[in-house]
C-alpha positions, 0 to 999 in steps of 0.5 A: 500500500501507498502511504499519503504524503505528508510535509515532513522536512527530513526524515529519520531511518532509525537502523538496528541490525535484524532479526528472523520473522520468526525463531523458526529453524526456517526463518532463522536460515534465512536470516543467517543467510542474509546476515552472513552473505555480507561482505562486511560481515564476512571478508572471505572470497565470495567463492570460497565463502559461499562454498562454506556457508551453504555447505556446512553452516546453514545446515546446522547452525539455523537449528541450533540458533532457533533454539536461542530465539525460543528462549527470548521470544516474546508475545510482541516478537523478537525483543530487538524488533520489538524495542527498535520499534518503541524507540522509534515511536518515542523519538517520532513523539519527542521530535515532532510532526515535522520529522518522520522516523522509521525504524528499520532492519540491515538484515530480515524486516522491516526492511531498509528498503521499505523504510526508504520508500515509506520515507519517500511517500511521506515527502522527505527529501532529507534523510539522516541516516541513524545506525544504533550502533554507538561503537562505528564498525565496517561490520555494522555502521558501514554495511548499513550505509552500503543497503542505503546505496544499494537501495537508492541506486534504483531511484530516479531522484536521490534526497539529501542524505547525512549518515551519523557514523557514531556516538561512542563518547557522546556525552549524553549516551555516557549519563544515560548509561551511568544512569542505568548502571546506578539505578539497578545497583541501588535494587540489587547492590553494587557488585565485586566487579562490573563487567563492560561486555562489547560485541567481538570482530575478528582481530584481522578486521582490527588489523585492516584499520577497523576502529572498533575497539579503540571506540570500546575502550574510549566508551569503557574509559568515560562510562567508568570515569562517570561512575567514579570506578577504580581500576579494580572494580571493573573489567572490560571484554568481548563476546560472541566468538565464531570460529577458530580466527583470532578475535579481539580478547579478553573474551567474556567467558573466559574472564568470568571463569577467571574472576570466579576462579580466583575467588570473585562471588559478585559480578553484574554484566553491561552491554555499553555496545547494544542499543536494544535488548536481543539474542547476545544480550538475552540469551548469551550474556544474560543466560549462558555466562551466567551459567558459566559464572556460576558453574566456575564458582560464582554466587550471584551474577547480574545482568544489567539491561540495554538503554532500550526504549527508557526515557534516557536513552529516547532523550539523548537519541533525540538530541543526537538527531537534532544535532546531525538535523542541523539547518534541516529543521527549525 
């Protein structure tokens, strides 16, 4: 269907990376098909590539992956879709009619080709391109730009466009997350060591100029500085490691089997590089380190949720975007 146009100034595609339709093993292989055929998500000769993707890990990972999703599902569908799209309804109420935002997938749906087009049958010849991705890496931020590209390519007439390529030391996305961290501890109690858990990247994409990691450790040295932390009262470590490549270290399992080991009983697990609640920090962080923690020992283990759609973070995405919409709008 044909959305009427409307008279909005710019528009807003509020990106996250996706989700299956379903944690059905069918919807999940076609998921993990278009997630893992990128070339920024994979650097691998595209022969070679799709020789080991369709011949081996799209046979038994979607089984496997399915089983995760089942444990997060919930009734309103996968929880990253789910907070993507009430935090873009809170951002469209906090920005005004003259913005239209849209929320959008890099992989699975909606889709970022449906959220252009909506953006242009609502009038929006300005388009701020808005990756959730606070921490910028070609894997994420960047793919993102390229579906942009890719999709606008077909078009006849091309709007303006901005891309907001990162946010990892923004100043209001550091309250907000020191604020999230001091409210759980004033309900559960301040833990032994707190756990600044990011996603991981192949150290070779590190090694080809890939600025991920030194954005980590700037958003890890200004969330700890904001919380008035010493350098024993916290770690910081990657997670989500496939395959048997080098990745960025120390991983989080095996630093909380380390802390465990050597005696530590409390921890609490932050996710500073998600902007939404989903599989790695529901079912991974959430669920099976703790199971790692607790079996290596540990007592009480605590996971502290993404910014999500909380007044905070609604807060700091709208002034993020009126920052980047600048002469754009009044």
């Amino acid at each position: 269907m044909t959305e009427p146009e409307s008279n909005c100034s710019a528009g807003i595609l509020l990106v996250n990376l996706g989700t299956p339709d379903s944690p059905s093993p069918k919807d999940v292989k076609r998921y993990l098909s278009e997630f893992l055929w990128d070339p920024r998500v994979v650097e691998m000769p595209r022969v070679l590539w799709w020789l080991i993707l369709h011949g081996s890990i799209l046979n038994t990972r979607p089984a496997h992956s399915a089983k995760a999703y089942q444990k997060i599902w919930t009734e309103q569908g996968s929880p990253l879709l789910a907070y993507t799209l009430k935090q873009a309804a809170a951002l469209q109420k906090k920005l005004g009619s003259s913005i239209s935002v849209v929320p959008a997938m890099r992989y699975g749906n909606p889709s970022i080709q449906r959220g252009l087009e909506q953006l242009r049958n609502r009038g929006c010849q300005r388009v701020l391109i808005f990756p959730l991705y606070p921490q910028y890496s070609a894997t994420t931020t960047a793919s993102t730009f390229d579906a942009v590209v890719t999709e606008l390519k077909t078009w006849r007439v091309i709007p303006e466009l901005r891309l907001l390529n990162q946010y990892f030391d923004d100043s209001s996305y550091i309250q907000a997350l020191a604020a999230s961290v001091q409210s759980f501890q004033q309900q559960h109690g301040r833990p032994e060591k707190l756990i600044l858990s990011y996603h991981g990247l192949p150290q070779a994409y590190v090694d080809a100029g890939d600025p991920y990691p030194r954005q980590c450790e700037e958003t890890t040295r200004a969330l700890t500085k904001e919380l008035d932390l010493g350098i024993e009262q916290w770690r910081m470590t990657y997670q989500s490691r496939l395959g048997k490549e080098p990745w960025l270290q120390p991983a989080t399992t095996d630093t909380l089997q380390e802390l465990a080991g050597a005696g530590c009983k409390h921890v609490q697990v932050i996710c500073p590089g998600f902007s939404s609640d989903c599989l790695e920090t529901l079912e991974e962080i959430a669920m099976e380190n703790r199971e790692v923690f607790m079996q290596a020992g540990g007592e009480r283990y605590e996971y502290i949720p993404c910014l999500n759609d909380t007044e905070a973070h609604i807060q700091m995405l709208a002034k993020l975007a009126q920052c980047h919409l600048g002469g754009w709008i009044e």
